[in-house]
N, C-alpha and C positions, 0 to 999 in steps of 0.2 A: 644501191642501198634501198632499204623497205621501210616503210612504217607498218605496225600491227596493232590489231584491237586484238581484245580475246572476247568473249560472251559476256554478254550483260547479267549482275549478279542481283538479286533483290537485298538491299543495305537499307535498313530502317525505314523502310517505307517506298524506297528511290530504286529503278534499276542504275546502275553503273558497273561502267569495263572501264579496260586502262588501254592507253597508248603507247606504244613503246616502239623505241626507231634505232638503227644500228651506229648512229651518230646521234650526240646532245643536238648538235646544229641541225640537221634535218630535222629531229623531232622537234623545235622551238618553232623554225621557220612553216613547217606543217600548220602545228598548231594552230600560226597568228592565220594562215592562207584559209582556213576551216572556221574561226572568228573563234577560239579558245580560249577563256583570259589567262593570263599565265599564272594566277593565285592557283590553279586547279595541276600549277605543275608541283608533282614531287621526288627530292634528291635526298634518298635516304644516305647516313653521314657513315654508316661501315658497309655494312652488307645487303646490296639488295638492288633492284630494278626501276632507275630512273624512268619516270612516267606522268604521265596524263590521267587522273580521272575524268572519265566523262560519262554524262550522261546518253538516255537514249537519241535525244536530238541531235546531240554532235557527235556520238557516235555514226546514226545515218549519216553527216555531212562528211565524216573522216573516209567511210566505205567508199561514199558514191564518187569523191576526190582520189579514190585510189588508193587505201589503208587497205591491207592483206588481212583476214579474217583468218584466226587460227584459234587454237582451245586455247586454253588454261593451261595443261600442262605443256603444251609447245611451249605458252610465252617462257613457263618458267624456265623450262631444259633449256632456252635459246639463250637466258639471259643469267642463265646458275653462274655463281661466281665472281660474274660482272661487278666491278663498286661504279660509283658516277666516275670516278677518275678513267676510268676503261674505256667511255663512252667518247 
């Protein structure tokens, strides 16, 4: 199992990427090992890719911990279709 970042996007002033992990439980346990708070986790309720926003600093801490760097469109093709119940 992997954890992933995609590329950091400029959002209102802020860069942020998202986290995303091929189980809910690795990407939780990631998180807290990387010092994440968990307010920063989000489960969208139909459709869509349970994640992590983070910023550039915990972005660095997720990479250098061993988070697989891939685009934008990977995460989304890897995680199409997925609901949180999937995870």
């Amino acid at each position: 199992m992997s954890i992933y970042v995609d590329p950091e996007k400029l959002i209102k002033g802020q860069y942020w990427c998202h986290m995303s992990a091929d189980s809910l439980a690795e990407l939780h346990a990631f998180a807290e090992q990387i010092g994440v708070k968990k307010c920063w986790f989000h489960n969208p309720k139909r459709r869509g890719m349970p994640h992590y926003d983070l910023g550039t600093d915990a972005r660095k801490r997720a990479v250098a911990a061993g988070a697989v760097e891939i685009t934008a469109r990977e995460m989304v093709d890897k995680f199409r279709g997925q609901t949180s119940l999937d995870l």
